[in-house]
C-alpha positions in Angstrom: 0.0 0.0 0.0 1.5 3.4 -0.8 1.1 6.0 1.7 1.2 9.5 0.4 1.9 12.7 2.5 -1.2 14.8 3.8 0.8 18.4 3.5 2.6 19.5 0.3 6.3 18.9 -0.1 8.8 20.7 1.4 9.0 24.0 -1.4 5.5 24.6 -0.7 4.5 24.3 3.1 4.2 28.1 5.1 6.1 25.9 8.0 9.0 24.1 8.8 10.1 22.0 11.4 14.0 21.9 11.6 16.0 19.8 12.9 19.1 22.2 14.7 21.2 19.5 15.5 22.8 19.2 19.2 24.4 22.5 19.1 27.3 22.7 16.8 26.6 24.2 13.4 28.7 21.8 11.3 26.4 19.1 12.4 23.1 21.3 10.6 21.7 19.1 7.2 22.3 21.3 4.3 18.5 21.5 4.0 18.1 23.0 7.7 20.9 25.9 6.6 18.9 26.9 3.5 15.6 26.4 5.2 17.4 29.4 8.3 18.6 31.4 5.4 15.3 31.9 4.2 12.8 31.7 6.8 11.3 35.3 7.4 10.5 34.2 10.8 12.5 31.6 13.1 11.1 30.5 16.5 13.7 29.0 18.4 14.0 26.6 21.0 16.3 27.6 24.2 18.8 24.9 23.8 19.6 26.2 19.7 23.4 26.9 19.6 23.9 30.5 18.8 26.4 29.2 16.0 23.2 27.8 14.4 21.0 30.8 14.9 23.9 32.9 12.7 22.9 31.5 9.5 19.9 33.1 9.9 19.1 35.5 7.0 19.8 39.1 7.4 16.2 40.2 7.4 14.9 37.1 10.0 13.4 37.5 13.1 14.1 35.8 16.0 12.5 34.8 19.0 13.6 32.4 21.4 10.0 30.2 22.9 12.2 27.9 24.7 11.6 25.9 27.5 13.9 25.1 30.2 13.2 22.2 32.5 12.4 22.7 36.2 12.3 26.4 35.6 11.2 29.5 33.2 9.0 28.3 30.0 7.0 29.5 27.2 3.3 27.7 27.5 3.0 25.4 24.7 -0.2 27.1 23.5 1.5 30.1 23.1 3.6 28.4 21.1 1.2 27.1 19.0 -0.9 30.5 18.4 2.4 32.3 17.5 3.3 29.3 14.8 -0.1 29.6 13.7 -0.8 33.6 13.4 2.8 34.1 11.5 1.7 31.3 9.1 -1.5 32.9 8.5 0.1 36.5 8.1 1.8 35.2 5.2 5.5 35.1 7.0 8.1 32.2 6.0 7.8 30.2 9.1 10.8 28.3 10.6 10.2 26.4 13.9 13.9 25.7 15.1 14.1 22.3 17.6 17.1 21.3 19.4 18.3 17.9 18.5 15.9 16.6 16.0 12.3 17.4 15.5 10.6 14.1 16.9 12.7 13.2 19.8 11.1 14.8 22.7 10.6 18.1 20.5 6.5 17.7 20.8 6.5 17.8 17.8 3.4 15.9 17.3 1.6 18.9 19.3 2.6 21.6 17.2 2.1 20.2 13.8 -1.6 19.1 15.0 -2.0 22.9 15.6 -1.3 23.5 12.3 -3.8 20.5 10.3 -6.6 21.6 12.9 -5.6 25.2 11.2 -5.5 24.2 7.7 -1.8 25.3 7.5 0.7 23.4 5.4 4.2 22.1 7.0 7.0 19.6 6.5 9.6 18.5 8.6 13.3 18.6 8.4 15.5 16.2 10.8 18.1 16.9 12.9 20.9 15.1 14.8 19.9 14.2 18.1 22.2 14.1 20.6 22.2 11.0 21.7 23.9 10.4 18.4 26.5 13.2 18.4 27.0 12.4 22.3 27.7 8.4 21.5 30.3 9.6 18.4 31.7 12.2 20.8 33.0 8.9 22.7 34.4 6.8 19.8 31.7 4.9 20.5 28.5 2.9 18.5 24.9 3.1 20.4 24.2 -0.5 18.5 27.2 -3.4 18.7 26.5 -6.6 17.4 26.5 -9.4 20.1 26.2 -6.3 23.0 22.9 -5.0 21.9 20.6 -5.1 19.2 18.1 -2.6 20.6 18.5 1.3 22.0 16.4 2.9 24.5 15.7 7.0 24.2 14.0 7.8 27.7 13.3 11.7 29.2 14.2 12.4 32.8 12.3 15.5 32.8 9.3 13.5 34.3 10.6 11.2 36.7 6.8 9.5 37.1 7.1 8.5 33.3 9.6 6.3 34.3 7.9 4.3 36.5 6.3 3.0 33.3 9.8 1.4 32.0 11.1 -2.1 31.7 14.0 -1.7 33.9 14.6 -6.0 34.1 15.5 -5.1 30.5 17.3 -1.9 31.2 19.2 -3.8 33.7 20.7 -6.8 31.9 24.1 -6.8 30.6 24.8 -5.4 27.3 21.5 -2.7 27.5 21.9 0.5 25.8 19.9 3.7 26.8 20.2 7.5 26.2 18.7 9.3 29.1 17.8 13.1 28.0 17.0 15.8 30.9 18.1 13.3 33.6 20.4 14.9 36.2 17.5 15.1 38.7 16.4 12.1 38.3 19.8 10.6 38.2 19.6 9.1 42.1 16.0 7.5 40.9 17.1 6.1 37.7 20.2 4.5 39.8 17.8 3.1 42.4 15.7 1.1 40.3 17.9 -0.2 37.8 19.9 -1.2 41.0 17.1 -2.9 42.2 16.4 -4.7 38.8 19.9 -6.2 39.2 22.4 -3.9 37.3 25.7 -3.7 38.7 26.8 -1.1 40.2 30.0 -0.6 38.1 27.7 -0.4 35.0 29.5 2.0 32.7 27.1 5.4 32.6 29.0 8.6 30.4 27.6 11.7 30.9 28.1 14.4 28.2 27.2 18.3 29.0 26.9 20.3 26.4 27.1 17.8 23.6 29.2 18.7 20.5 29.5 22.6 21.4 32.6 24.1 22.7 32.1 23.4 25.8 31.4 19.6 25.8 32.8 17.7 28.8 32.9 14.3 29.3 32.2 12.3 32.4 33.1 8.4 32.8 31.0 7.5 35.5 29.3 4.0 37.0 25.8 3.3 38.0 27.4 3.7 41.7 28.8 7.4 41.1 26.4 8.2 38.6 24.7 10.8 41.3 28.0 12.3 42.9 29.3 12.6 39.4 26.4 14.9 38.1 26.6 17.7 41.4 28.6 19.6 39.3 26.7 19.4 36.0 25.3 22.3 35.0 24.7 22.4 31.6 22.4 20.1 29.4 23.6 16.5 29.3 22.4 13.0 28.2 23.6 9.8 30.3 24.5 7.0 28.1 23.9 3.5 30.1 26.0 0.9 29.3 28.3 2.8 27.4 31.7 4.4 28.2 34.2 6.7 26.6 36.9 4.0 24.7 39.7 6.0 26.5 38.2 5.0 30.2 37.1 1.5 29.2 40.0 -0.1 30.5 39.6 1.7 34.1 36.0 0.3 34.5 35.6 -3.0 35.7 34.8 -6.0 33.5 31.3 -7.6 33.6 32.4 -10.5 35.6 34.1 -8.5 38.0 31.3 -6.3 38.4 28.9 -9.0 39.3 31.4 -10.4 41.9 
């Protein structure tokens, strides 16, 4: 059965959702650049690097509508109404998403705004950076004979996670990217702990992936909360994985189950 798309292709839609990538600009699709180059309008998530908001064009306007967890957001109906009314002004709308689009970008929200409004978009993906943050360590989120499945879970909420299969989070060889999760770092540690991980399970945080700034953190499930005090820009912990560099300081699967 052939599927065909509901909204006109990407020259024709009055909206765009882009993909910005994890922060540095080199890592931007050649699509997203040309889409920021000619977008009257771009509304901008918090977390967009300002390298990425440079290529703007000349006569764009900005305006950041991020939201920042635990602390000062835009509602997400005002979001919605300002996508809307610039689309229906006639302006070249650009709605600029950290990471990709459909990884915990509510994405699904925004572009349902738009259908209930008659208004045509498309959608241009970005790198997430759970991506960037596993290349940032040499490293692959998929190995064959380790795992042949990846997890992508939000911290923001730590309720949602009650909801998880931590038995199969917790078995040797799992791979999960945790985004927004330094507060919930102590409950994450507690229940996969519980579910039988070892405690030196290899966890990497990585602040500020790909931008300047990056830093990376070889931690274990044990030090996982002590390691994140100082943390205080946006990170993603990757279970199971660790930095090639520290992997021979961790200890080995069998010893860790000793």
């Amino acid at each position: 059965m052939t599927v065909t798309a509901s909204h006109p292709t990407l020259a024709a839609p009055a909206v765009l959702f882009v993909g910005a990538g994890p922060g540095d600009p080199d890592l931007l699709t050649l699509k997203a650049a040309r889409a920021l180059a000619e977008a009257d309008i771009v509304l901008h998530d918090r977390l967009v690097g300002a390298g990425v908001l440079a290529l703007a064009g000349p006569g764009a306007t900005l305006i950041d509508i991020g939201k920042e967890g635990f602390g000062p957001s835009t509602p997400q109906t005002e979001i919605t109404a300002l996508i809307v009314a610039f689309a229906r002004a006639g302006r070249r709308v650009l709605r600029l998403k950290a990471g990709d689009c459909g990884i915990f970008g509510r994405l699904d929200e925004e572009a349902d705004a738009l259908e209930a409004a008659g208004i045509a978009f498309a959608v241009v993906p970005g790198i997430t950076a759970s991506v960037a943050a596993a290349a940032s360590l040499g490293q692959s989120l998929t190995r064959r004979g380790r795992n042949s499945d990846l997890r992508i879970l939000t911290g923001h909420d730590t309720s949602g996670f009650a909801d998880q299969d931590w038995r199969a989070l917790a078995a040797p060889g799992s791979v999960a990217a945790i985004y927004m999760g330094k507060k919930a770092a102590r409950f994450v540690q507690g229940r996969l702990m519980m579910h039988g991980a070892p405690p030196g399970t290899p966890v990497t945080i990585v602040e500020n992936v790909s931008r300047p700034d990056q830093r990376i953190i070889a931690a274990t499930l044990a030090t996982l909360p002590a390691c994140l005090e100082d943390v205080t820009g946006p990170a993603v912990l990757l279970l199971g994985l660790a930095p090639r560099a520290a992997q021979a300081t961790l200890p080995t699967l069998k010893e860790a189950l000793q």
